[in-house]
C-alpha positions as CSV (number, residue, x, y, z in Angstrom):
1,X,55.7,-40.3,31.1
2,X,57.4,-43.4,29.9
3,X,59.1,-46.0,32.4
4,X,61.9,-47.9,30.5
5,X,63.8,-50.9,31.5
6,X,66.3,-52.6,29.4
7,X,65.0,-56.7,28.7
8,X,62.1,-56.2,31.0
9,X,59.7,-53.9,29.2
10,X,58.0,-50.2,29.5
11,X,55.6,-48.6,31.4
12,X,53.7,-44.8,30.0
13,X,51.4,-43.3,31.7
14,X,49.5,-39.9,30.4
15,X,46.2,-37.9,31.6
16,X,46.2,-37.5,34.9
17,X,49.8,-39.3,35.7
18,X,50.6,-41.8,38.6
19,X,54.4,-41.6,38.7
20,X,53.8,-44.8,40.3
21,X,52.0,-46.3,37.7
22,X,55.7,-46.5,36.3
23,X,57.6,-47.3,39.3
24,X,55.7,-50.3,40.6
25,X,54.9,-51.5,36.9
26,X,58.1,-51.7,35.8
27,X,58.6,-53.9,39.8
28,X,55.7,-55.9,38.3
29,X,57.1,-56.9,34.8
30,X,60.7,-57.7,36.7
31,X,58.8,-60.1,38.8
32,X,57.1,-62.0,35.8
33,X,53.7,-60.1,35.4
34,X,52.4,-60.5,32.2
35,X,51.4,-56.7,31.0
36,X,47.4,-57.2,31.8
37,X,48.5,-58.2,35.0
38,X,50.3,-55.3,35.7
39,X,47.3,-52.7,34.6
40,X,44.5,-54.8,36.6
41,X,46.7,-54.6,39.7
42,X,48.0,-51.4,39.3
43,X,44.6,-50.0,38.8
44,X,42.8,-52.1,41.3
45,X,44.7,-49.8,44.2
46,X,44.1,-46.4,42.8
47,X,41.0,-44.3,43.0
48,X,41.7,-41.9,40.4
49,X,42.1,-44.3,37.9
50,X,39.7,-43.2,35.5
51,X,41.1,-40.3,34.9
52,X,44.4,-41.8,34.0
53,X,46.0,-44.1,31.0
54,X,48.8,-46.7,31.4
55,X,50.3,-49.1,28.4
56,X,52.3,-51.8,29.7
57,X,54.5,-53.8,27.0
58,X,56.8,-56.5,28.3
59,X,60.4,-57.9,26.8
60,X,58.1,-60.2,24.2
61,X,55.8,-57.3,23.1
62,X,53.0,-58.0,24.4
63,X,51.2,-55.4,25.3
64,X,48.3,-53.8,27.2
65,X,46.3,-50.5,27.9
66,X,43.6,-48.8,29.8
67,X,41.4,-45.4,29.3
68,X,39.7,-44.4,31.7
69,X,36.4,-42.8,31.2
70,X,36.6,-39.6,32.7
71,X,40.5,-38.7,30.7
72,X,39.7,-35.4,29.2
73,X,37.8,-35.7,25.9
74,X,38.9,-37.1,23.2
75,X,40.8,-40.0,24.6
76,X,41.3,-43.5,23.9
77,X,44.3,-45.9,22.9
78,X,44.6,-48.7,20.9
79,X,47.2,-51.5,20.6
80,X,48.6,-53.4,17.7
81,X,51.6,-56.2,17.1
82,X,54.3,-54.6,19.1
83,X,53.0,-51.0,19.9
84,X,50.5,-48.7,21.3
85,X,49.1,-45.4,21.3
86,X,47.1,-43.5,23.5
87,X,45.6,-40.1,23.3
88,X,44.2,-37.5,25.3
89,X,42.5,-33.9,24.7
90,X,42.3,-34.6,20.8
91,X,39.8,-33.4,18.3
92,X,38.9,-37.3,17.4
């Protein structure tokens, strides 16, 4: 479920969603949070977080991303210049 907007950055989160994984990111990144930031606090405050992913990329591309370890097998994410992927429930 990706959270877009326009000069600030974007938000996805898949797995188990947290609509406000999106909501309050998105808050974050408008107040200055750099996109590691964002995860570790939006992560910090929710107990079902390892069964959720969340990629954060801000207006200058950076990015960051979290797995957690209980997300349906396969799962995983990884980032690169400018972009990332995540996946859930694939064969590997």
């Amino acid at each position: 479920m990706p959270y877009i907007a326009a000069g600030i950055g974007a938000v996805a989160t898949q797995a188990l969603v947290n609509p406000y994984f999106g909501i309050d990111g998105v808050k974050l990144l408008r107040e200055g949070r750099s996109p590691g930031e964002v995860i570790d606090t939006l992560i910090a405050a929710d107990d079902g977080r390892e069964s959720r992913q969340l990629h954060v990329m801000d207006r200058n591309g950076r990015i960051a991303a979290f797995t957690g370890r209980d997300c349906v097998d396969w799962c995983g994410h990884f980032e690169g210049e400018g972009f990332s992927i995540a996946g859930n429930m694939l064969a590997g």
